[in-house]
Structures are given as structure tokens and as C-alpha cells.
C-alpha positions, 0 to 999 in steps of 0.5 A: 969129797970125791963123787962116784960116776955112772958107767956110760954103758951099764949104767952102773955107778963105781967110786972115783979112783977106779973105771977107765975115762975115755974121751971122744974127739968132740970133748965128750968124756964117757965113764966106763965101770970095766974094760967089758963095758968099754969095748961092748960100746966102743968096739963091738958097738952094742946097744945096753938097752939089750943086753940084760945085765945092764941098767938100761935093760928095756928102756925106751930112748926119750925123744925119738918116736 
């Protein structure tokens, strides 16, 4: 049975077969629901915890002070 993924941005989840795979250099491998969300993180380097339509809207980052 196929499994969804989470968007690496949004935060959203979308079903296997659609969204984009990309791969950093390390071997991290990120999931993107839309070509939106991959070049708000990637290209123009934003932070989803302020943009309000994503799921991390206002959250805080655990571990740093």
C-alpha cells in the first residue's frame, strides 16, 4: 500500500505518486507537495513558520532557546 508524504514546507500531506523529491547533497531527502513550496524553501529561502498558509504557521523551533 502506498503511503502519503508530508511537505517539507507546508507541512501539508499529499499521496505518493504526486509532489516533487528533492535530494541535498548530504542524502537528506525533502518532499515538496508543489513547485510553490519548493522554491519558497529552496530559492527564495523563507521561513514557513511566517507565512500563514502553511501548517507551521506560529510554531516555535524545539531545541533552541
Amino acid at each position: 500500500m502506498p503511503r502519503s508524504h508530508v511537505c517539507a514546507f507546508c507541512g501539508h500531506e499529499f499521496p505518493h505518486g504526486q509532489g516533487i523529491m528533492y535530494v541535498k547533497t548530504d542524502g537528506t531527502i525533502l518532499w515538496y507537495c508543489s513547485s510553490k513550496c519548493k522554491k519558497n524553501s529552496l530559492k527564495l529561502k523563507r521561513d514557513s513558520r511566517k507565512l500563514k498558509w502553511t501548517a507551521y504557521y506560529g510554531k516555535k523551533e524545539r531545541g533552541k532557546g
